[in-house]
N, C-alpha and C positions, 0 to 999 in steps of 0.2 A: 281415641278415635277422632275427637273432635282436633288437637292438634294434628293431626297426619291430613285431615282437611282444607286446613286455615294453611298449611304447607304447600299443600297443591295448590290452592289458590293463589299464593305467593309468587309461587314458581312458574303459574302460568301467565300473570299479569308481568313480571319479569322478560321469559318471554318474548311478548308482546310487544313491551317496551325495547328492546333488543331489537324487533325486527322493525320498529319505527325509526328507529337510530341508525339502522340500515339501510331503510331507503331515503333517510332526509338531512343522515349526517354529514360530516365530512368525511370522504373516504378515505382520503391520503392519513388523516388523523386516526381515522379509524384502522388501519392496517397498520400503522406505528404501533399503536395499542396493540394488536392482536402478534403483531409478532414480539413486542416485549414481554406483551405477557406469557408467551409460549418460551421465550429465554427464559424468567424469573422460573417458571414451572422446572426447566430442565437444568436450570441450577438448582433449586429444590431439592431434588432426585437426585443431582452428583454429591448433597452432602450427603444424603441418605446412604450413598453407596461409599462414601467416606467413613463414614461412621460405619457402614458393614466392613471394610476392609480392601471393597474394591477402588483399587489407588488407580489401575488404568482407565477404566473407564469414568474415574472422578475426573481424571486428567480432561478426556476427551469431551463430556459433558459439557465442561468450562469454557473450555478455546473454544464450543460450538457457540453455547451462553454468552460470551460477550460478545463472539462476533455479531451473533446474530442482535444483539443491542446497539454493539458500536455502527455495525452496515446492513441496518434493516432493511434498507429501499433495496438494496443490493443483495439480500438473500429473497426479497421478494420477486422481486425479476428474475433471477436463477431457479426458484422454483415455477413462477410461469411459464419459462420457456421450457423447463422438462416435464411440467405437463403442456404444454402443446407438444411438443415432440411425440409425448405420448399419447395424445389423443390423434394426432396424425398416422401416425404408426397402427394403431387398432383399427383407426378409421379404413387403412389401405385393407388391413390382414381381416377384414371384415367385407369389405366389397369383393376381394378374389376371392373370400370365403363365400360368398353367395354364389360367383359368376362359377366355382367348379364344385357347388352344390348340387342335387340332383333335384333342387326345386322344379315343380311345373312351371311354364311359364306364363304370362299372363302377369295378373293381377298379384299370384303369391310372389312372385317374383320381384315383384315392383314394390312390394310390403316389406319385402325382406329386405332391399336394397338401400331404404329410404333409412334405416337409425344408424348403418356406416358412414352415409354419404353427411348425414348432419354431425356425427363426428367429427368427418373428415374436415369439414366446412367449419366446427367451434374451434380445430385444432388450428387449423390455419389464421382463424382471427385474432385468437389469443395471442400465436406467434408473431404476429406484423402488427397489432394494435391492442396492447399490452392495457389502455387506458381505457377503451371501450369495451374490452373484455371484462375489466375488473368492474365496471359501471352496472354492465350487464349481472356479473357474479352476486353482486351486492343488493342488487334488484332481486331479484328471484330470489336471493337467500330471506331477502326483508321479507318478503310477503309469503314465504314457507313458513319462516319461524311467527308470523304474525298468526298465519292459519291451525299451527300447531298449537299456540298459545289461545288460540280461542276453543280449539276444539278439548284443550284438555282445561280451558275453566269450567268450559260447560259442561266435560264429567267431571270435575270436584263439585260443582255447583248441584250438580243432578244428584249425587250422592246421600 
């Protein structure tokens, strides 16, 4: 019991430290990391499937795995833009979703309209300012995983 304690504790000061590094690191360094480290993983996984027998998807795992090492900046930017695309997209199919809604109008209306319209507005930033969106990403994520990281020392600690 006492190890499964001194673990949580581990993992929340972790963490923590994680979400410090996120708001005061380097970013550009820190996205190299983060998509390296998601190649290494999915090479991982293609021997794994080598070693079960599956040769096509060893294949494919591979070509994704170096690319994604050899042109990191360049899978990063291809997935930005297809989530802005995508937040664009939801952000639209979410405002016509209100406007031929049978909401009252008024006030519910205006509630309703306002988490499309910030969509619509993140998708667009992300799309035309790829570097101030990731600024922003990296912010918010620091200070969630910081928040996370506190709230679960102080249930191992209460424990």
């Amino acid at each position: 019991m006492q190890n499964r304690r001194i673990r949580k504790i581990l993992i929340a000061i972790v963490t923590i430290l994680i979400g410090v590094l996120f708001i005061f690191g380097d970013r550009g360094q820190l996205l190299n990391w983060l998509v390296t480290g998601a190649a290494i993983c999915l090479l991982i996984t293609a021997i794994a499937d080598l070693i079960q027998g599956f040769v096509p998807l060893f294949v494919v795992k591979v070509v994704i795995g170096v690319a994604m090492i050899l042109l990191s900046w360049l899978v990063v930017q291809v997935v930005l833009y297809v989530i802005a695309i995508l937040l664009i997209l939801y952000g639209i199919l979410g405002i016509l979703q209100v406007l031929v809604s049978p909401i009252p109008g008024g006030w519910r209306k205006i509630l309703a309209i306002i988490s499309p319209i910030l969509t619509l507005a993140i998708g667009i930033c992300l799309f035309f300012n790829q570097g101030a969106a990731i600024n922003w990403v990296f912010l918010v994520g620091g200070i969630l995983l910081i928040l996370d990281g506190i709230f679960s020392l102080v249930s191992a600690v209460a424990e």
